[in-house]
C-alpha positions in Angstrom: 0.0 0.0 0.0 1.1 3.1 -0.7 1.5 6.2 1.7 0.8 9.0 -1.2 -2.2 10.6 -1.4 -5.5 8.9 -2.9 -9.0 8.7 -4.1 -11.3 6.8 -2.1 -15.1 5.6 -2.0 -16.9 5.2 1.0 -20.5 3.9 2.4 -21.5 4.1 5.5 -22.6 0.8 7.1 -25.3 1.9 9.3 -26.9 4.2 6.9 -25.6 3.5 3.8 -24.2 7.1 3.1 -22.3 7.0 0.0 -19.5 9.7 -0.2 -16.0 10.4 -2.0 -12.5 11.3 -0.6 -9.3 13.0 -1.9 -7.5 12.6 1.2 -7.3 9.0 1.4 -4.0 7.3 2.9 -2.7 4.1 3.5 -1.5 3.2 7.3 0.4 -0.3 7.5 -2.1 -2.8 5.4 -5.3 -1.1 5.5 -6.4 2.7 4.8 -7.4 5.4 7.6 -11.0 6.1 8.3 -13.7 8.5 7.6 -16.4 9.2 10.2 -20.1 9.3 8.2 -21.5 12.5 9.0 -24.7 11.1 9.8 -24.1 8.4 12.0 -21.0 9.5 13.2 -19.1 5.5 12.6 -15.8 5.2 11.0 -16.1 3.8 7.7 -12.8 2.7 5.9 -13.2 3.0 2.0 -14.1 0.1 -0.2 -12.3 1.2 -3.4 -9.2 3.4 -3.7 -7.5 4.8 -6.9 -4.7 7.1 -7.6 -6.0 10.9 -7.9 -6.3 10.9 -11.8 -6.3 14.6 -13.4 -9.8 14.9 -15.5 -8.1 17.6 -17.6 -5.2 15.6 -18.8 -5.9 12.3 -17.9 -2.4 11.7 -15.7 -1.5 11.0 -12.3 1.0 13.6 -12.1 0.3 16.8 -13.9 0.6 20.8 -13.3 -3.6 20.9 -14.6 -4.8 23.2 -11.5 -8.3 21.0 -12.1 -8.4 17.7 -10.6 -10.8 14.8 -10.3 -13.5 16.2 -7.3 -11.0 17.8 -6.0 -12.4 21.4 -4.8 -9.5 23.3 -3.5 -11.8 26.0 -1.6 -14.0 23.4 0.2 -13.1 22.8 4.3 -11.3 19.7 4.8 -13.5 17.9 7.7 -10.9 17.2 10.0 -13.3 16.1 12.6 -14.6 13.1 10.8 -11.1 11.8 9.5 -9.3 9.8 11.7 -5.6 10.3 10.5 -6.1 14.6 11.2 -7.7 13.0 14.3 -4.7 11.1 15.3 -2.4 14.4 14.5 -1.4 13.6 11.2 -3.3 16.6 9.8 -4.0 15.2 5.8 -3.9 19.0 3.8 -2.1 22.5 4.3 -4.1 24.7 6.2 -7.4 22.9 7.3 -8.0 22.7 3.6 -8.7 19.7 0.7 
Protein backbone atom coordinates (compact mmCIF):
# COMPACT_ATOMS: atom_id res chain seq x y z
CA UNK A 1 0.00 0.00 0.00
CA UNK A 2 1.14 3.11 -0.72
CA UNK A 3 1.46 6.16 1.71
CA UNK A 4 0.80 8.98 -1.22
CA UNK A 5 -2.25 10.62 -1.37
CA UNK A 6 -5.55 8.93 -2.93
CA UNK A 7 -8.98 8.74 -4.06
CA UNK A 8 -11.31 6.78 -2.12
CA UNK A 9 -15.06 5.60 -2.00
CA UNK A 10 -16.90 5.25 0.98
CA UNK A 11 -20.55 3.88 2.35
CA UNK A 12 -21.46 4.06 5.54
CA UNK A 13 -22.58 0.81 7.13
CA UNK A 14 -25.32 1.92 9.28
CA UNK A 15 -26.95 4.25 6.93
CA UNK A 16 -25.62 3.55 3.79
CA UNK A 17 -24.22 7.14 3.07
CA UNK A 18 -22.33 7.02 0.01
CA UNK A 19 -19.54 9.71 -0.24
CA UNK A 20 -16.00 10.43 -1.99
CA UNK A 21 -12.48 11.28 -0.63
CA UNK A 22 -9.27 13.04 -1.94
CA UNK A 23 -7.51 12.63 1.16
CA UNK A 24 -7.27 8.97 1.45
CA UNK A 25 -3.95 7.28 2.94
CA UNK A 26 -2.72 4.12 3.50
CA UNK A 27 -1.46 3.23 7.29
CA UNK A 28 0.40 -0.30 7.46
CA UNK A 29 -2.07 -2.84 5.35
CA UNK A 30 -5.27 -1.05 5.50
CA UNK A 31 -6.37 2.70 4.80
CA UNK A 32 -7.45 5.41 7.64
CA UNK A 33 -11.00 6.15 8.31
CA UNK A 34 -13.65 8.46 7.58
CA UNK A 35 -16.41 9.20 10.24
CA UNK A 36 -20.11 9.33 8.25
CA UNK A 37 -21.50 12.54 8.99
CA UNK A 38 -24.71 11.10 9.83
CA UNK A 39 -24.07 8.40 12.03
CA UNK A 40 -20.99 9.45 13.20
CA UNK A 41 -19.10 5.46 12.64
CA UNK A 42 -15.78 5.16 11.04
CA UNK A 43 -16.07 3.76 7.70
CA UNK A 44 -12.77 2.68 5.87
CA UNK A 45 -13.24 3.02 1.98
CA UNK A 46 -14.09 0.12 -0.25
CA UNK A 47 -12.34 1.18 -3.43
CA UNK A 48 -9.16 3.42 -3.66
CA UNK A 49 -7.49 4.84 -6.86
CA UNK A 50 -4.68 7.11 -7.56
CA UNK A 51 -6.00 10.87 -7.86
CA UNK A 52 -6.34 10.93 -11.81
CA UNK A 53 -6.29 14.63 -13.43
CA UNK A 54 -9.84 14.93 -15.48
CA UNK A 55 -8.14 17.65 -17.57
CA UNK A 56 -5.15 15.59 -18.76
CA UNK A 57 -5.91 12.30 -17.86
CA UNK A 58 -2.41 11.73 -15.74
CA UNK A 59 -1.46 11.04 -12.30
CA UNK A 60 0.97 13.60 -12.09
CA UNK A 61 0.34 16.80 -13.85
CA UNK A 62 0.61 20.77 -13.31
CA UNK A 63 -3.59 20.87 -14.62
CA UNK A 64 -4.83 23.20 -11.52
CA UNK A 65 -8.30 20.96 -12.11
CA UNK A 66 -8.35 17.74 -10.59
CA UNK A 67 -10.83 14.80 -10.33
CA UNK A 68 -13.52 16.21 -7.29
CA UNK A 69 -11.04 17.80 -6.05
CA UNK A 70 -12.42 21.44 -4.80
CA UNK A 71 -9.55 23.25 -3.48
CA UNK A 72 -11.80 26.04 -1.58
CA UNK A 73 -13.95 23.40 0.24
CA UNK A 74 -13.10 22.78 4.31
CA UNK A 75 -11.30 19.68 4.81
CA UNK A 76 -13.47 17.94 7.68
CA UNK A 77 -10.89 17.18 9.95
CA UNK A 78 -13.25 16.10 12.62
CA UNK A 79 -14.60 13.09 10.76
CA UNK A 80 -11.08 11.83 9.51
CA UNK A 81 -9.30 9.78 11.69
CA UNK A 82 -5.60 10.31 10.51
CA UNK A 83 -6.08 14.60 11.18
CA UNK A 84 -7.68 13.01 14.28
CA UNK A 85 -4.68 11.06 15.29
CA UNK A 86 -2.45 14.38 14.50
CA UNK A 87 -1.37 13.62 11.17
CA UNK A 88 -3.30 16.62 9.76
CA UNK A 89 -4.00 15.20 5.76
CA UNK A 90 -3.93 18.99 3.84
CA UNK A 91 -2.11 22.51 4.31
CA UNK A 92 -4.14 24.72 6.25
CA UNK A 93 -7.40 22.87 7.30
CA UNK A 94 -7.96 22.67 3.60
CA UNK A 95 -8.73 19.73 0.75
Amino acid sequence: MSSKRMYGFFRCTKCNADWESSHVYSKGNEYYKQDCKRCLIAVGPYRVEPIICSVCGEQICTCTERRNIQPNRPHLSHLCEKCKNGHVCGGGGRY
